[in-house]
GUNUGU-126947 format. One record per residue (C-alpha): x, z, y. Coordinates in steps of 0.5 Angstrom, whole numbers, padded with zeros to 4 digits, always signed. Example, Ala and Ser with C-alpha at 12.3 -4.5 7.8 and 13.67 -1.06 7.14 Angstrom:
<pts>
+0025+0016-0009+0027+0014-0002
</pts>
This chain:
<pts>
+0000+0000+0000+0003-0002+0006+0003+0001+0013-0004-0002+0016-0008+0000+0010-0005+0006+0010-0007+0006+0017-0014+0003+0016-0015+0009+0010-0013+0015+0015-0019+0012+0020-0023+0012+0014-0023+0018+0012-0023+0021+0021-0029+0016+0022-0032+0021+0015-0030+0028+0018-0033+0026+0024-0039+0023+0023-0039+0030+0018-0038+0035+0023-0043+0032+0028-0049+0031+0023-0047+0039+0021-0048+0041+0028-0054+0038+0029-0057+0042+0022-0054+0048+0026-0056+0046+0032-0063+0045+0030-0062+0052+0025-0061+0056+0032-0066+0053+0035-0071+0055+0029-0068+0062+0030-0069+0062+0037-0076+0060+0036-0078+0065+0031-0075+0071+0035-0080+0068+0041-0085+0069+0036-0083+0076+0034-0082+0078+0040-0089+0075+0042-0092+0079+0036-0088+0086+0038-0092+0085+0046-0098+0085+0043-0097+0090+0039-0095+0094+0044-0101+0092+0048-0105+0093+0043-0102+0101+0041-0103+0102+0049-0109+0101+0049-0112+0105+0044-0107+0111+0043-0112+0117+0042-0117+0115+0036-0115+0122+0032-0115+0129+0035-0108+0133+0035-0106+0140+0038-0099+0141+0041-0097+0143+0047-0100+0142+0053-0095+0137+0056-0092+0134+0050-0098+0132+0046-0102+0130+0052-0095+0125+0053-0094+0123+0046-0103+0122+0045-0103+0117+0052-0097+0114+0050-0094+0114+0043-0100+0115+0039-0099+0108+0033-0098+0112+0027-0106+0115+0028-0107+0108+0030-0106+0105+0023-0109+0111+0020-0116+0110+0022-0115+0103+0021-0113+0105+0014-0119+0109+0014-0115+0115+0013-0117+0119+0019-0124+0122+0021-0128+0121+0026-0127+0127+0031-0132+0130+0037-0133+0135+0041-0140+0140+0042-0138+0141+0049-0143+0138+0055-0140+0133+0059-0138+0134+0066-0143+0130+0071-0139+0126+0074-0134+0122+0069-0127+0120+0071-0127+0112+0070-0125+0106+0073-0132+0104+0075-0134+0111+0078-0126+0113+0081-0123+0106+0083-0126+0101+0088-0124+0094+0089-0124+0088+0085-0120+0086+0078-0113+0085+0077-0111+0089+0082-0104+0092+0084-0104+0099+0084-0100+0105+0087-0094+0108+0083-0097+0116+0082-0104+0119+0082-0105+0122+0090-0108+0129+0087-0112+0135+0090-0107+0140+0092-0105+0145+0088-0106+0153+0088-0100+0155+0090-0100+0163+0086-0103+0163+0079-0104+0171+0076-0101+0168+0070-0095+0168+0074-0094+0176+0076-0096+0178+0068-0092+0179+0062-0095+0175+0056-0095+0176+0049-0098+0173+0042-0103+0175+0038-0105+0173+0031-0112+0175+0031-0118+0175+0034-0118+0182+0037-0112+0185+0040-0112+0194+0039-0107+0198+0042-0107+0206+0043-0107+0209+0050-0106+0216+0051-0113+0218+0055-0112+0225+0056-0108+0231+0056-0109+0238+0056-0104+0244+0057-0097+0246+0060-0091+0247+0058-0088+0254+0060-0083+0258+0059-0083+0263+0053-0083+0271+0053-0079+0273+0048-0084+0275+0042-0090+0271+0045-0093+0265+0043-0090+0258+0046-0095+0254+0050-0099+0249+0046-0100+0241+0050-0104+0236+0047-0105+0229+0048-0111+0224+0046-0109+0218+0044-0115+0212+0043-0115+0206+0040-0118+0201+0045-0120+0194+0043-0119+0186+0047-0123+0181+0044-0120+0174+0044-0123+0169+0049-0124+0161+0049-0123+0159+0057-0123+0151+0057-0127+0145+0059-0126+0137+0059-0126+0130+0062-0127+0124+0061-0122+0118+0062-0122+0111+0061-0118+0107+0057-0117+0102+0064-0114+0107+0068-0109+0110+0062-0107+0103+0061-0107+0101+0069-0106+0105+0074-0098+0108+0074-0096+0115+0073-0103+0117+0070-0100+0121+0064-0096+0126+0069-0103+0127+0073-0107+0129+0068-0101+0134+0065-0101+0138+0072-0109+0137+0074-0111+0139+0067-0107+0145+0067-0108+0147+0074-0116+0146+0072-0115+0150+0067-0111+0156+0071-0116+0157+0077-0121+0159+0071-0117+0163+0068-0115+0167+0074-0122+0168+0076-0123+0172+0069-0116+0176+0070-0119+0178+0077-0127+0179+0076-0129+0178+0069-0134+0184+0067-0132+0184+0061-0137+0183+0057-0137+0177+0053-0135+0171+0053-0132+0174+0059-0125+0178+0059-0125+0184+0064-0121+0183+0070-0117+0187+0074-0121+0188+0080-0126+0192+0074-0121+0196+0072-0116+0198+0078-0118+0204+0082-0122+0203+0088-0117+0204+0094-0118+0211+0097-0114+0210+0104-0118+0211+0111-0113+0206+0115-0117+0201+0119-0110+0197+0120-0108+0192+0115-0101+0193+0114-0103+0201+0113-0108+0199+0108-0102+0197+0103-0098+0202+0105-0103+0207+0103-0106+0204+0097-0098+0203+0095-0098+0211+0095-0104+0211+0091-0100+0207+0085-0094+0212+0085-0098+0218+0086-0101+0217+0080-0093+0215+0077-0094+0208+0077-0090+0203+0081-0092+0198+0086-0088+0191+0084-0093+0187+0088-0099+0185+0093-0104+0180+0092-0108+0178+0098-0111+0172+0100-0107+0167+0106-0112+0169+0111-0110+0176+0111-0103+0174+0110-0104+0170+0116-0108+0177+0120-0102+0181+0118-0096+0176+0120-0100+0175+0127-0101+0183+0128-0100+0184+0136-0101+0191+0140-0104+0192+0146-0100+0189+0149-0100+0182+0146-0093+0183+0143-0092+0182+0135-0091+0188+0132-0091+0189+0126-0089+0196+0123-0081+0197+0120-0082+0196+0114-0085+0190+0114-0080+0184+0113-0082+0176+0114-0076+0172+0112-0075+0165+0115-0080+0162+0109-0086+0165+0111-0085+0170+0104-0087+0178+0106-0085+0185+0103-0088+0191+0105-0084+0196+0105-0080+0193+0098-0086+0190+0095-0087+0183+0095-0094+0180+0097-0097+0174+0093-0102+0170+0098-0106+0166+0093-0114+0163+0094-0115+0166+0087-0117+0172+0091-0122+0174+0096-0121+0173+0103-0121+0181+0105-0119+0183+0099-0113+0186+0096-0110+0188+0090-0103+0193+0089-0101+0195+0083-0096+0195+0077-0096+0188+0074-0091+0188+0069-0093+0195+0066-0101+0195+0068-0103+0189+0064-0102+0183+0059-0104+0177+0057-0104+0175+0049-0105+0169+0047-0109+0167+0041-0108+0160+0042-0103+0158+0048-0106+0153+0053-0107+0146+0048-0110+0139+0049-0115+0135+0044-0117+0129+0045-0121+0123+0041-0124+0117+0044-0130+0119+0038-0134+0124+0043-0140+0121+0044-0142+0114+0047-0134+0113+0048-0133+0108+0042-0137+0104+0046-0135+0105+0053-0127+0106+0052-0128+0112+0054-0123+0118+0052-0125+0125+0051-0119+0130+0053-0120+0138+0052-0116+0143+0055-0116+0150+0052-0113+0158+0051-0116+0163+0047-0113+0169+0050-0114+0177+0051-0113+0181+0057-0111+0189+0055-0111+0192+0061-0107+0197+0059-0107+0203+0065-0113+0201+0070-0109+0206+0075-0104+0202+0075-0108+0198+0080-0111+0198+0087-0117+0194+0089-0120+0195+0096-0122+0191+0102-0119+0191+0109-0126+0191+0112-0124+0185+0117-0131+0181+0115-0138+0184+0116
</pts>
């Protein structure tokens, strides 16, 4: 073979590789497109699902914490999803009565659809001191919570003459009953407003909550005790006894009174209409003037001569409450404060409404009603 076959071989063999190699790129070519298209479908199908899990989160009740299971049933909740598509979830629903006004799109929101909407949900204000936060907590596990307190005592210890009988003392302790009580309510919501307006999940973490507490100080303050009511504090605390007329005197009275009978003062509840009166006290001469031991720092908080006070619209305006707070009295909580939700309440199903339940069960031992001073600072006829 000379040199010009060899040649003619070798372009051969070159044109053959080539047309190899590009025919060989087309397949993969082609194989990457068809990978692309099939990721594009994927991810098309993995949107929908997400929209669609998104749109139906709540369909089987659950108990958690407040905040974590409200997030996880709004947001998270495909595993019960696919278990009442499966049939292996029931139905859920609640005996409660429904609020007059329901929370859905219709009733809550004007305007046309689609819509841009804000980032957050523009709340009510909240209470700014809840009694919750001024009392120890406990647990309990049963439904009555029974603690022994001394009620009386009789006799003295003296000194011993030789020979003779010492003194006899005795103390009576009694076993006092707290019974558990349900505090809850609920709301309804449209599946709409979950999927479309931003930051919905973090509003009804705190406005479910904050519901929540309003009621349950307004049980810790007034209940009268008899069920389904707790006892509240203003039932069992002492009346104030003191004959001051002006305000800043009547707290320091009614501090005297705690620690004359061997409590110790650690808080004042008032509301912020008398705090305001206390803060603007003037003499006769127009001059601000309130006594030495009351101290006002810079941010507006008061003490009176060392105890704080606590300015709350959970209490009455004119009204006071000194006591001992960490010693006088406990919440125990049974069920601690949780969320239920279903969209199998009712006509939801139907009207893609959500149901969401907030709940405590708690007693409230009031283990020393002297520990407590309730009075009126008699500025309102």
């Amino acid at each position: 073979m000379n040199l010009e076959e060899v040649k003619g071989a070798f372009d051969g063999v070159k044109t053959e590789v080539k047309e190899a190699f590009e025919s060989a790129k087309a397949e993969n070519n082609a194989a990457i497109d068809a990978v692309k298209a099939d990721i594009t479908v994927i991810k098309d199908e993995i949107e929908k699902l997400e929209a669609k899990n998104n749109r139906f989160t709540m369909n089987q009740n659950q108990t958690k914490s407040f905040n974590q299971l409200l997030a996880e049933g709004i947001e998270k909740n495909a595993d019960s999803i696919a278990k009442v598509g499966r049939a292996e979830a029931k139905n859920a629903g609640f005996t409660m009565d429904t609020k007059a006004v329901t929370m859905t799109e219709a009733a809550a929101v004007t305007g046309s659809i689609p819509r841009e909407y804000a980032n957050q949900v523009y709340a009510l204000p909240s209470r700014k001191v809840h009694l919750r936060s001024l009392l120890p907590v406990g647990q309990m596990t049963q439904g009555i919570f029974t603690y022994p307190y001394e009620s009386a005592d009789s006799g003295t210890i003296g000194n011993q003459t030789e020979g003779s009988t010492k003194s006899q003392v005795d103390m009576f302790v009694t076993m006092q009953d707290a019974p558990a009580q349900y505090i809850a309510g609920f709301l309804k919501i449209s599946r709409q407003m979950l999927d479309d307006i931003p930051g919905m999940t973090s509003f009804l973490q705190a406005r479910l909550l904050e519901r929540y507490l309003i009621q349950e100080d307004a049980q810790l303050l007034n209940g009268n005790g008899t069920s389904p009511n707790l006892k509240g504090l203003t039932v069992a605390a002492s009346a104030a006894t003191g004959t001051a007329t002006v305000d800043v005197e009547q707290l320091v009275q009614a501090i005297a009174q705690v620690e004359a009978s061997n409590y110790s003062a650690t808080g004042i509840l008032i509301n912020p209409i008398d705090w305001a009166a206390i803060v603007n006290t003037k003499n006769t001469a127009s001059a601000y003037s309130l006594p030495a031991s009351t101290v006002v720092t810079t941010d507006g908080a008061l003490s009176i001569a060392g105890i704080p006070v606590y300015r709350s619209t959970a209490i009455d305006a004119d009204k006071f409450l000194v006591g001992d707070w960490s010693q006088g009295a406990q919440i125990m909580q049974n069920q601690g404060i949780n969320i239920q939700f279903s969209e199998f309440d009712g006509t939801n199903f139907q009207q893609n409404l959500i149901t969401v339940r907030v709940e405590a069960r708690i007693a409230f031992p009031i283990y020393y009603g002297g520990a407590f001073v309730y009075g009126d600072f008699g500025n309102i006829a």
